[in-house]
C-alpha positions in Angstrom: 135.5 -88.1 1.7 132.7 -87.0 3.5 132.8 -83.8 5.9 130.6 -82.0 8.4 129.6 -78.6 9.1 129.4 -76.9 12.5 127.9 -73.6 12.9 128.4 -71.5 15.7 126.9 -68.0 15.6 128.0 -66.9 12.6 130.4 -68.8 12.0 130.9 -71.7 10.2 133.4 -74.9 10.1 133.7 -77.4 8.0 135.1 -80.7 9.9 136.9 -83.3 7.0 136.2 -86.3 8.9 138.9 -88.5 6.8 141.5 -85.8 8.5 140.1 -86.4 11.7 140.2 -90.4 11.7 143.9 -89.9 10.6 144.9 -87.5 13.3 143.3 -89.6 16.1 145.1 -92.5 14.7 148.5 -91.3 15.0 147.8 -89.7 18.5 147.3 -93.1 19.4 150.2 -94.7 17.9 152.3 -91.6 20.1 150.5 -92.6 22.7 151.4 -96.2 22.5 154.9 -95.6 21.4 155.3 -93.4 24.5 154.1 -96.1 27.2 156.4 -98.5 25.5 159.5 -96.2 25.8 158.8 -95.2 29.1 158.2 -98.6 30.6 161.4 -100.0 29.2 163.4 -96.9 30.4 161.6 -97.6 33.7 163.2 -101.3 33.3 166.5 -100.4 32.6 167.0 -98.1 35.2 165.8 -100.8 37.5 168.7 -102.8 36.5 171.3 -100.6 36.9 170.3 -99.8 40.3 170.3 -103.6 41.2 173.7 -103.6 39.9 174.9 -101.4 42.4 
């Protein structure tokens, strides 16, 4: 596990890179499973409007 520091001033963060990577990762996955829902919402309510 490796990690980084970032100082600022006077203060001082440690960044645990690992954590980082894994939040990304499932931002993305939201992301993707987002776009997916939406575009097949989107398709279905183009169907029931050509039903009509």
């Amino acid at each position: 596990m490796s990690t980084r520091l970032i100082i600022d001033g006077n203060a001082v963060y440690e960044i645990d890179e690992a954590c980082e990577a894994g939040k990304k990762r499932f931002a993305e996955e939201t992301a993707e499973s987002r776009k997916q829902k939406w575009s097949r919402g989107r398709g279905e309510r183009q169907e029931n409007t050509r039903e009509k």
